[in-house]
N, C-alpha and C positions, 0 to 999 in steps of 0.2 A: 485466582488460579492463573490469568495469562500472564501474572509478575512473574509467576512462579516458573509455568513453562518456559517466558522470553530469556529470564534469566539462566536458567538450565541450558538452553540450547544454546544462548551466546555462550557461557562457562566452560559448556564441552568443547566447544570449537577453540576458544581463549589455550584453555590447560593443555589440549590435543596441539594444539600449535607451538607451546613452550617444550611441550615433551620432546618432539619431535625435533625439534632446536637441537637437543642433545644429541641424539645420533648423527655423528660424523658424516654419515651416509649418505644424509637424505639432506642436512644440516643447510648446504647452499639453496637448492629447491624448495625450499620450505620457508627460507628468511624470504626468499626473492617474492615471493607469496604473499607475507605478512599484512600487507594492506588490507589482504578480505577479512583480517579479523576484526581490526579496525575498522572497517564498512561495517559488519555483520553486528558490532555493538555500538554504532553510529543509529545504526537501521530501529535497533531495540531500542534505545533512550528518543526516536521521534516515535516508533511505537507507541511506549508509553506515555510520551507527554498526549501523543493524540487520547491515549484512551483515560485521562486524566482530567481531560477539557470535555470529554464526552460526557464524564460523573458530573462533572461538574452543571453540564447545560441540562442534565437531568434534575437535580438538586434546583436549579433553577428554576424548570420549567415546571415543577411541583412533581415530576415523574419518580415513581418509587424505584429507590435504586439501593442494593446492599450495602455500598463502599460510604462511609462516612466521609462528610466532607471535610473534616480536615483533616483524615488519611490522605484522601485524594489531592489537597494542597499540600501535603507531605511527601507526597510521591510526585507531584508534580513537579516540587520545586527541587528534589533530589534530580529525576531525569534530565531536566534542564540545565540541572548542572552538571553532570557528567557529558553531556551530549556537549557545552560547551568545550569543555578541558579536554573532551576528546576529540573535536571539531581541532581544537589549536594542536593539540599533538600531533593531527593527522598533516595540519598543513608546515607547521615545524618541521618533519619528518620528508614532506614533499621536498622542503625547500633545500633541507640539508641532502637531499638523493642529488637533486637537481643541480646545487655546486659543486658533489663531486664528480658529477656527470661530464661538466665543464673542463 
């Protein structure tokens, strides 16, 4: 259930963020923005990997726990990999603001 929530609530912020791209209006305010979305699904993917190590140290420690463990190495290693790609995008994206800042 909190894959479910983390994902839902990053998603709506994600989608709510490209929507609003489209309105001419609001369009400069809202790109100038854009980092939080990137944080906010930065924030979900260390979420997840923590609560992934969490199944995990219970499986371990003989603690009964719902999530099977190689879902939770399934999910673990998906999070870690988004959190990377999204880690470099975000600093790709710093670096390109920051030349043309220059």
């Amino acid at each position: 259930l909190s894959f479910v929530c983390m994902n839902y609530a990053a998603h709506v912020g994600t989608y709510s963020y490209f929507a609003l791209t489209q309105l001419k209006s609001v369009r400069r305010a809202v790109v100038a923005r854009g980092h939080w979305v990137t944080t906010v699904q930065i924030a979900q993917f260390v979420v997840g990997v923590g609560i992934n190590l969490f199944v995990l140290r219970q499986h371990r420690d003989g603690t009964r726990c719902a999530t099977l463990p190689r879902h939770a190495w399934a999910a673990l290693l998906a999070y870690a990999a988004y959190f990377l790609l999204f880690v470099e995008y975000a600093n790709r994206r710093r670096l390109r603001l920051n030349a043309k800042g220059k």
